[in-house]
C-alpha angles and dihedrals in degrees: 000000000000135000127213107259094244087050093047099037086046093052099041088050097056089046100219114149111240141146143223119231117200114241113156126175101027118125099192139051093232097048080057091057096044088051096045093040098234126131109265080230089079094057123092118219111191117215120196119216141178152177140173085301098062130263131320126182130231125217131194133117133285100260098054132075128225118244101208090195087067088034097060101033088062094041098048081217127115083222116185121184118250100235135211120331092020102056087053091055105050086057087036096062089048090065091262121138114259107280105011108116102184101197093239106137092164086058092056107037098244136127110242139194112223115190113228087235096085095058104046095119115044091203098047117114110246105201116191145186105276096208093243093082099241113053121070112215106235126202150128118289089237102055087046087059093056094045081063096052091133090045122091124238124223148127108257107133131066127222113253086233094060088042089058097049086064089047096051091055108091088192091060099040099072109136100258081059101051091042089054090047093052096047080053085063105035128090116248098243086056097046095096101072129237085333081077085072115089104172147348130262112252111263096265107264087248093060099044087059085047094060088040086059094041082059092052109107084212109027110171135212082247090060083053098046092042082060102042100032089089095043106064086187087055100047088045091055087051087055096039099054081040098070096047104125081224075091103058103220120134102190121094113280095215106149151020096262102053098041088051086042103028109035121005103030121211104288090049090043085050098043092055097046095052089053084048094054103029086065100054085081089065122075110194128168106261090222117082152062080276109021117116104283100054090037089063089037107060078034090066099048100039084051083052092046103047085047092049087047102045098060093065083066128100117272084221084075092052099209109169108219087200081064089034088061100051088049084059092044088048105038096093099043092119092073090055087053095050094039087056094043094038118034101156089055089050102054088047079044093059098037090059093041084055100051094036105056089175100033110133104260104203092058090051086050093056095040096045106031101024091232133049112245097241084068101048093042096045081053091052094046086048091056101039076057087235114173115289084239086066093041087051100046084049102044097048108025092118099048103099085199098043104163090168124120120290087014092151084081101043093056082038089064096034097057086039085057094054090045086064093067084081087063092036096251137108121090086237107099092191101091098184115107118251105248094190085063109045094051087051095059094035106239118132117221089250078065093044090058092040095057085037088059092040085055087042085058093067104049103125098049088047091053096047085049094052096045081058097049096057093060119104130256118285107250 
């Protein structure tokens, strides 16, 4: 187990004892605390800031949330985090892995925050991100404490548990009261809604040769291979959808050629691949209802599901399930958007959606994030130039009487969505299946559940895909 060389010089200069613990493969702090068995109290999380004054660093543990009123007021300083790539960048740059943040301010030559939390017990074990990705940094409160000697102590953050008992009281959560809460949490230069943004990231260069190919009358599996060969988590996406037995081949998927050939064709191989790389411009927490994990994977099985269901239509409607599919990858981007905008509001966002399994999600939306996610990700896909059938599936996938244009996708993916509650999956808490819609597009709710079973079937290759498609982008 090895240390950065700022981390370990750091740490051997200040003499404190102190010892590594080994935790690959983890891609959260709190999922380190859940497979090592330690409170995620323990665990310090480390938060960059900065102003006009240059940048600062917050430090309190995983489980808690910053309140930047107290924050700043301590500070004197109108602090904002440096978000994403960044953030990355700043540890990066200090010979530290991507997205290990040891909270070491002396070792980089930053004033810190440190909330009084961490600290509460002299003889508790403080465990920390190393910097090299796979090692946790272990040692007594009170040592940490004097490790952070340059750093100011003070209470500025709130446990997650204390946050969701607000959350569970019906009598305090009015909206007032959750607006007032969120504006607590939010930095001030995101306070004002979706008027705080001001305009959308470019469509990822991948994504936008993606699209250029998707235009080709003939494009070729060559065109394909000549895209994914330098990107191993893209090449692995086109193999792992490949060997769903919602395919129906038999024979061994066991490379690029013959999944693209064989099994998925060019427009699915393509499809799958524009949701894949549209997605590395958005940076969202991994934890959650709606984190990233659940969002690719409810992703995942909605896109299966739309495809599954669209081939019991007509062919006089001509509804294509390989479009039908990306309507179903795509239909939840906004939250991608906002997680990556907001990510205070996010976080508040998760942690009610959390505690309040039948709350109306639509209100919460309006109240936390200050715009539904329909609304955020129909303006992305606007602006990417997607097809109007994907706008449309992602405008209108929770109208229930949607008479707009393309419709047909949009009531694909929205009975797709309700057909999720049997995985425990899908943001729509109304589990009922739309019968407008059904009878609109003709499918009968024997063929809902048959298509539901046929997607059932497939639950271990759509896991391992979407496992696949949270991680982040190669380079």
């Amino acid at each position: 187990m090895n240390l950065p060389d700022i981390v370990r010089f750091h740490l051997d200069q200040q003499g404190f004892p102190y010892r590594l613990i080994d935790c690959p493969s983890v891609e959260s702090l709190p999922q380190a605390a859940a497979r090592l068995d330690i409170a995620p109290r323990q665990i310090a999380r480390t938060v960059l800031l900065e102003d006009a004054a240059g940048r600062a660093m917050a430090i309190l543990p995983c489980s808690y949330i910053l309140d930047f009123s107290i924050l700043c007021q301590v500070m004197k300083r109108d602090l904002d985090p440096v978000y994403g790539v960044e953030t990355h960048h700043f540890f990066e740059k200090n010979g530290c892995k991507a997205g290990s943040h040891p909270p070491l301010p002396g070792a980089f030559a930053i004033p810190a925050l440190a909330d009084l939390s961490l600290i509460a017990d002299d003889e508790a074990e403080i465990y920390f991100d190393g910097g090299n990705g796979d090692v946790l940094v272990s040692m007594r409160a009170a040592d940490f404490r004097q490790l952070l000697t340059t750093a100011r102590w003070e209470r500025f953050a709130v446990s997650t548990e204390d946050l969701d008992a607000q959350f569970s009281d019906p009598q305090v959560m009015t909206p007032q009261n959750l607006t007032n809460l969120t504006r607590r949490y939010t930095p001030s230069q995101l306070r004002e809604g979706i008027e705080a943004i001001t305009e959308l990231p470019l469509m990822p260069q991948t994504a936008q040769s993606i699209m250029d190919l998707r235009a080709k009358p003939n494009a070729t599996v060559e065109d394909i291979l000549k895209i994914v060969e330098h990107d191993p988590s893209l090449a692995a996406q086109i193999v792992y959808w490949a060997r769903s037995p919602l395919h129906g081949y038999s024979g061994p998927v066991d490379s690029l050629e013959t999944a693209i050939q064989k099994v998925l064709g060019v427009e699915s191989t393509l499809n799958l691949l524009l949701g894949s790389s549209m997605s590395q411009t958005f940076h969202i927490p991994v934890d959650g209802p709606v984190g990233l994990e659940n969002f690719w994977r409810s992703s995942i099985y909605c896109a299966s599901l739309a495809s599954e269901l669209a081939k019991l239509l007509p062919e006089i409607l001509d509804i294509k399930p390989e479009l039908a599919y990306l309507c179903g990858l795509l239909h939840d981007f906004g939250y991608l958007v906002l997680g990556h905008i907001f990510p205070a509001r996010f976080f508040l966002f998760n942690r009610f959606l959390a505690v309040n399994h039948h709350v109306q999600l639509s209100a919460v939306e309006r109240y936390v994030l200050g715009v539904e996610h329909w609304h955020i990700g129909a303006w992305l896909m606007q602006s990417w130039a997607m097809p109007e059938e994907v706008i449309a599936a992602v405008r209108w996938h929770h109208n229930e009487d949607c008479t707009q244009p393309h419709a047909e996708y949009s009531n694909l993916v929205l009975l797709a969505d309700r057909l999720l509650h049997h995985f425990g999956l899908g943001e729509d808490m109304n589990g009922r299946l739309p019968a407008l819609a059904m009878f609109t597009l003709g499918i009968t709710r024997e063929q809902a559940m048959e298509a539901l079973m046929r997607v059932h079937a497939s639950i271990a290759e759509l896991d391992s895909l979407s496992a696949v498609l949270r991680l982040p982008a190669e380079g």
